[in-house]
N, C-alpha and C positions, 0 to 999 in steps of 0.2 A: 791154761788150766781150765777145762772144762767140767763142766757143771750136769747137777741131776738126782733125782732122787730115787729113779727106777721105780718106783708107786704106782705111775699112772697107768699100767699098762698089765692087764691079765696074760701071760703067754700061754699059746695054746698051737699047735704041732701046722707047720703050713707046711706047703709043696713050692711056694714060691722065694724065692732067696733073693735079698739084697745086693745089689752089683755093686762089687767095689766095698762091699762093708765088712765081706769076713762072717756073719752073721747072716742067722734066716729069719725074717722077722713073723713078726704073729699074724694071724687073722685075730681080724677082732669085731663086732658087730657096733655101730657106733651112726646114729641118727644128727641127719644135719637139717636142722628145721627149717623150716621156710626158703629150702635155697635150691632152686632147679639150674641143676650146672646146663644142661643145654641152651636153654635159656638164656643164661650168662655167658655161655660160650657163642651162643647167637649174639648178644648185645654188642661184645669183643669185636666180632668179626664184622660187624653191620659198622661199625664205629669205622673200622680199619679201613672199609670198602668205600667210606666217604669223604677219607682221608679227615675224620673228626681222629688223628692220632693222639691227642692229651684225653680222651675220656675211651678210648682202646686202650692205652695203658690204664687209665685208674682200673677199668673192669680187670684188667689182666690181676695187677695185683690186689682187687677182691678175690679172686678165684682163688689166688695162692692162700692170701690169709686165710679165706673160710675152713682151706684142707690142712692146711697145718693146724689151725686151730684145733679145729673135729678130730686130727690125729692123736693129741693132745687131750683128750677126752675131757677137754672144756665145756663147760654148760651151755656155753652162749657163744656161736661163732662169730655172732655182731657185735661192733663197739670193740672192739680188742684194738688194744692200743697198740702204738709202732713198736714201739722198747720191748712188750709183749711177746709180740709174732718173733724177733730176734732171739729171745729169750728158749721160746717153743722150738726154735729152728738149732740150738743148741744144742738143748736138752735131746732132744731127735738124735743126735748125731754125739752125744755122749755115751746114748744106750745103744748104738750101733742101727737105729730104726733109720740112719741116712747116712749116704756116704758124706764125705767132708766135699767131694766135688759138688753134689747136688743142693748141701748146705750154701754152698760161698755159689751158688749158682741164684737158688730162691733169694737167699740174700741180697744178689746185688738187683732183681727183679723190685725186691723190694723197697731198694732204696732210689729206686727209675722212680716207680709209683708215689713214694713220696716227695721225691724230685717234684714231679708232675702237680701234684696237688698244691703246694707251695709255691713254684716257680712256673708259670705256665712256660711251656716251649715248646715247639715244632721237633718232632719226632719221625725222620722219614718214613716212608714203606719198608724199605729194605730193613729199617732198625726193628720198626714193626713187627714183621715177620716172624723175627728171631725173638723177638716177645713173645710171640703167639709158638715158636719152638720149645722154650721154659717152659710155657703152661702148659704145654703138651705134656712134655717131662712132668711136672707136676702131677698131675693128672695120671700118667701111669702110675705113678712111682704110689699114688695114694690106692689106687685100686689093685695094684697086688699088694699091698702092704695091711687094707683095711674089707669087711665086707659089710656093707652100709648094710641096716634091716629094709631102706624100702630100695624101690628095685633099682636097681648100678644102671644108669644108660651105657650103650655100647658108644665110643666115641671114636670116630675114626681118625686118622693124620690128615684124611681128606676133607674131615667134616672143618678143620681148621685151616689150612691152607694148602694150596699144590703147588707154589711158586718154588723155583730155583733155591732162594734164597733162604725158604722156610726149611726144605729138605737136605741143605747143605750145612745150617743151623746145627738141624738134627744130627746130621752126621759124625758134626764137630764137638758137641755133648759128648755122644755114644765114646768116641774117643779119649775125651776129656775123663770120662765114669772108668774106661777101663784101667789107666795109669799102666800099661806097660811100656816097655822100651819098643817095640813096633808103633805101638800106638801115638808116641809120640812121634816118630820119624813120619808117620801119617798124619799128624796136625803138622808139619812143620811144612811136610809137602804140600800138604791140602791149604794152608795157610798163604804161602806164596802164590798158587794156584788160582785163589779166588778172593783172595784180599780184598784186591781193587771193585769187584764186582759185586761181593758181597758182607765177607767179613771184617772189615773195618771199617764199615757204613753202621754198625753197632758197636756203641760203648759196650754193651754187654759180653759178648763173645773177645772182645778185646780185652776187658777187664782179667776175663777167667781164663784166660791165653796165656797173658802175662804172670796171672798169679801161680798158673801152672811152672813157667820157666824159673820165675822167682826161688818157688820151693824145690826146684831142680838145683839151685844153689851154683853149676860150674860158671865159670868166665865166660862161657860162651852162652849159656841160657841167662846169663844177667844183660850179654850185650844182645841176645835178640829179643830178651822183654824190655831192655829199652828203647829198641827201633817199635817195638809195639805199640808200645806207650805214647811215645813222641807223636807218634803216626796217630794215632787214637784223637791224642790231645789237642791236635791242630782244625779237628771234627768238633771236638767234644771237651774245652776246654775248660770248661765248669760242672764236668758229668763229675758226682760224689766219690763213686767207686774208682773210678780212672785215678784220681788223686789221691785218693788211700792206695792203693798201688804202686802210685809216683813216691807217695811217700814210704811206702815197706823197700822199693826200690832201692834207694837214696839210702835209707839206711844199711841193703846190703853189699852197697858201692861203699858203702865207710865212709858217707859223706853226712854223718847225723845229725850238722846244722841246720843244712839245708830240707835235711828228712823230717827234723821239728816243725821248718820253718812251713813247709808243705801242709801236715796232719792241723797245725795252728790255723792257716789260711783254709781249711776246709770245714774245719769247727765253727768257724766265722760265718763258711754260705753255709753251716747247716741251721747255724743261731747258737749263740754262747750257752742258750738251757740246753743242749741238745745232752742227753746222757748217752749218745752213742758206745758201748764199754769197748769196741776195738780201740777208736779215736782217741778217747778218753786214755784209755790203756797203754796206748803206744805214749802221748802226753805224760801219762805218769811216771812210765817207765823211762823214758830220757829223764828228767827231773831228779826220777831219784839216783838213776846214775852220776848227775853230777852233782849232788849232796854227794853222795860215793868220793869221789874223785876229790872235791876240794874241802871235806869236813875238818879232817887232819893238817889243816895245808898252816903254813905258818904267817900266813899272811891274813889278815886281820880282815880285809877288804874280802877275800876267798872265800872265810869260814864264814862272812855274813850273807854270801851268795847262796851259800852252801844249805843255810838257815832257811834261803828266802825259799830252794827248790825243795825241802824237804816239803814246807809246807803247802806249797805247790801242787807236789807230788800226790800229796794226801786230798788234796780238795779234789784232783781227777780223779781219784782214784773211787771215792765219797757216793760224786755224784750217781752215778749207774748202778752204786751196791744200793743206794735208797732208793732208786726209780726201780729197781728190780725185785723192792719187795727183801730186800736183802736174802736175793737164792744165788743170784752172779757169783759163781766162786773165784773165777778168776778176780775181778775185781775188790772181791769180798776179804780175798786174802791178802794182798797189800795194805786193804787201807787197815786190815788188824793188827796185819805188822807194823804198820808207821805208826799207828796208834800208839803204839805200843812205846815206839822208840819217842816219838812227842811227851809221854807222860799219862796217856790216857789207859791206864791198863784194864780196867774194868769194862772199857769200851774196846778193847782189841780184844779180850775173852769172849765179850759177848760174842762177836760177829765171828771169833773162832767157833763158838761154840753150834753155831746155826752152820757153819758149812761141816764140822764135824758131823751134824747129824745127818746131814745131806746125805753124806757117805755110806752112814750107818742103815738109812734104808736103802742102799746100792745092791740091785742084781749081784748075785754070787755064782762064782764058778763051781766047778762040781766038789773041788778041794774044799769051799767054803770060806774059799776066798773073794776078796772084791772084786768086779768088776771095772774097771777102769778104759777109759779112751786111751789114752796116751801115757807118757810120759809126765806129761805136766799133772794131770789130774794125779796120776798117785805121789805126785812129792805136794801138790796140793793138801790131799791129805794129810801126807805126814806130815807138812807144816802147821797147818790148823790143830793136830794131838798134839802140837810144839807148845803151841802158845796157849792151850787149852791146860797146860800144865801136867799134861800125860806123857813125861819124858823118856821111858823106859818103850813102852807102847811106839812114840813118835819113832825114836829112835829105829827099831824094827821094821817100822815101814820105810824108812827113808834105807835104809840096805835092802829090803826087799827090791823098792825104785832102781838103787844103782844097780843092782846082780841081774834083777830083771835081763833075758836073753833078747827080746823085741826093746829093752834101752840101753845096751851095752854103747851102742852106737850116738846117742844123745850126750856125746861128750861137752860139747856149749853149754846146752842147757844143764848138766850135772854141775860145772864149774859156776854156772848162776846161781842153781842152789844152793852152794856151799860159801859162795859170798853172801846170800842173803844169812845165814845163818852165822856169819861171822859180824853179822851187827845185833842178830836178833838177841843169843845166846848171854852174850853181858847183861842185856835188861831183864833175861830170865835167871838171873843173878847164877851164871852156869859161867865155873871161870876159868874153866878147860879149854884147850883148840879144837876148832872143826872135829881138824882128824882123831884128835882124842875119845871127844865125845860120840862118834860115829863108830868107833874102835874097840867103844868098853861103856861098864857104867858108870865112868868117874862122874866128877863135876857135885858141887855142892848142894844142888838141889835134888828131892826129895823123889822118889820112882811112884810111877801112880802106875794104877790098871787100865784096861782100854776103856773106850766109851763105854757107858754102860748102856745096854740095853742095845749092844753091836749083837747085830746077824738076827734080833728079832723079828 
């Protein structure tokens, strides 16, 4: 369920188009104070050449935050806190201004970096490298997308590195960004090819390897991101991201104890405050599965288990909607529905009501319709006008969601939604079935209008 407000960004007609987004994003004129990227890209590279690898990465991931930030049309690219920059790297990739590869890319750049700050550790050359490839990426990816008012330095692939490893890096991005069927049979060649030599000497590239084959879903891209993985982990067996991996893995092997038991042991090296909302997320969502699963059970011992995950469920879910300022819709929308179902209802309206309006400043299509990422974002929606008490409204979007022609095919996740809404619907004193109330306007409670002050 992806998040966004679509506000921060004036669009105005480029020439240059987002890879991999579907989308052409804006130019925009957008001032970054006090921060000379050469500079910084000198410090990176002076750090790397001394083998000083834990302060090459911190500078690596300064460079990313300062450009997401400033992408972001933030006041102050300094001081921006972790949860922030994740937050920003979202939002980015909600409104199509990033693909999802170059999101879960910066992403795990930035969780090396605070790896790094926290945990000192020896960082090879070869992992290095493929650091200094990210920011590369980075780095393009901000200058066709943005045009600073003082003057853009020209930056070369040369002026950061000419090694093997940096250029091979690269190559395995560009691949990773395009997401075709060639393209993949070329990571998988290029992957065997240079493993040993280069690509699995980074957590990084392994990370975004594996989450590639992950979301490829068949039997066979589950068993070679778990030879990735394994292989990764024997390098790298407390890198952050490797292990959110390990655990989205495990989960799609059907083995969701061990997938808990994984995302649990990674909370732990991030530190129990950590609001991480994936972490966190994935935590919540096993949890309230098995509330799910043993609420109804007739076993006494079960339904007080069942008690113990709901609320469980809702403190993950809690944390990152608070640390986020309460804008995280994904996380925002759970914890309003559990809220909900615990007894809190004026507390799951509220936080309904702040991602409904989320929406309500959301980019529109030319229809004058919402703009949306995915799938999850538009049942997003129609869950928050659920619990916001706009049942008529709700309803309409949630058949928009399933008829939608790009979600016909999100058959799992339709079946998620329509279980979540077969616990929601009782507390919204709605005493019709699923299919009922998706079918018609029955159900005893009252039809409202949509947000007000939608499409202003």
């Amino acid at each position: 369920m992806a998040e966004g407000t679509g506000s921060d960004f004036e669009d105005t007609q480029s020439s240059r188009a987002g890879a991999g987004t579907g989308y052409s994003p804006a130019q925009h004129a957008i001032v970054i104070p006090k921060f000379d990227l050469p500079a910084e890209i000198g410090k990176c590279r002076k750090a790397h050449k001394y083998g000083l690898s834990d302060a090459a990465v911190i500078y690596a991931a300064r460079i990313l935050e300062v450009l997401v930030v400033a992408a972001m049309h933030a006041k102050s690219p300094r001081g921006v806190g972790d949860e922030q920059v994740f937050r920003y790297l979202k939002k980015l990739e909600s409104r199509g201004r990033i693909s999802p590869v170059r999101r879960s890319c910066y992403h795990t750049l930035r969780l090396l970096g605070n790896d790094v700050r926290h945990r000192p550790q020896k960082v090879s050359r070869h992992a290095m490298d493929v650091v200094l490839a990210v920011v590369w990426a980075c780095v393009e990816w901000y200058r066709n997308m943005v045009v600073p008012l003082y003057p853009w330095p020209e930056v070369s692939q040369e002026s950061f590195s000419t090694s093997l490893a940096f250029r091979t890096a690269v190559r395995f991005l560009d691949l990773l960004e395009s997401g075709t069927e060639e393209a993949d049979r070329e990571l998988s060649r290029l992957w065997r090819k240079e493993r040993s030599r280069t690509l699995d000497l980074s957590p990084i590239l392994a990370g975004l390897y594996a989450e590639r084959l992950i979301r490829l879903g068949e039997q066979a891209d589950l068993a070679a991101a778990r030879e990735v993985i394994d292989s990764a982990r024997e390098v790298f067996a407390d890198d952050v991201r490797l292990m959110e991996m390990d655990g989205w893995l495990l989960r799609a092997e059907k083995r969701p104890e061990l997938s808990h038991q994984m995302f649990k042991t990674t909370l732990e090296l991030m530190g129990e405050d950590s609001a991480d909302s994936e972490i966190r997320g994935f935590l919540g969502g096993h949890c309230k599965r098995k509330w799910l699963e043993f609420r109804k059970s007739s076993d006494a011992a079960k339904r007080a288990e069942a008690e113990e995950s709901l609320w469980e469920s809702l403190a993950h879910y809690e944390k990152p909607w608070l640390k986020s300022g309460q804008t995280d819709a994904y996380t925002g929308i759970n914890f309003a529905a559990l809220s909900l179902v615990v007894g809190h209802a004026e507390v799951s309206k509220r936080a309904a009501e702040r991602i409904a309006r989320q929406f309500a400043g959301r980019s529109r299509l030319p229809d004058g319709s919402i703009l949306y990422a995915d799938y999850w974002d538009a049942a997003t929606h129609a869950e928050a006008e659920l619990l916001c008490g706009r049942i008529d409204y709700a309803r309409s979007l949630y058949a928009a969601a399933f008829s939608h022609p790009d979600y016909k095919k999100e058959k799992t996740s339709i079946r998620s939604t329509k279980e979540q809404l077969e616990f929601e619907l009782p507390c919204l004193r709605i005493t019709c079935s699923v299919k009922a109330f998706l079918r018609s306007g029955s159900g005893r409670n009252r039809s409202m209008t949509p947000f007000p002050g939608d499409g202003d």
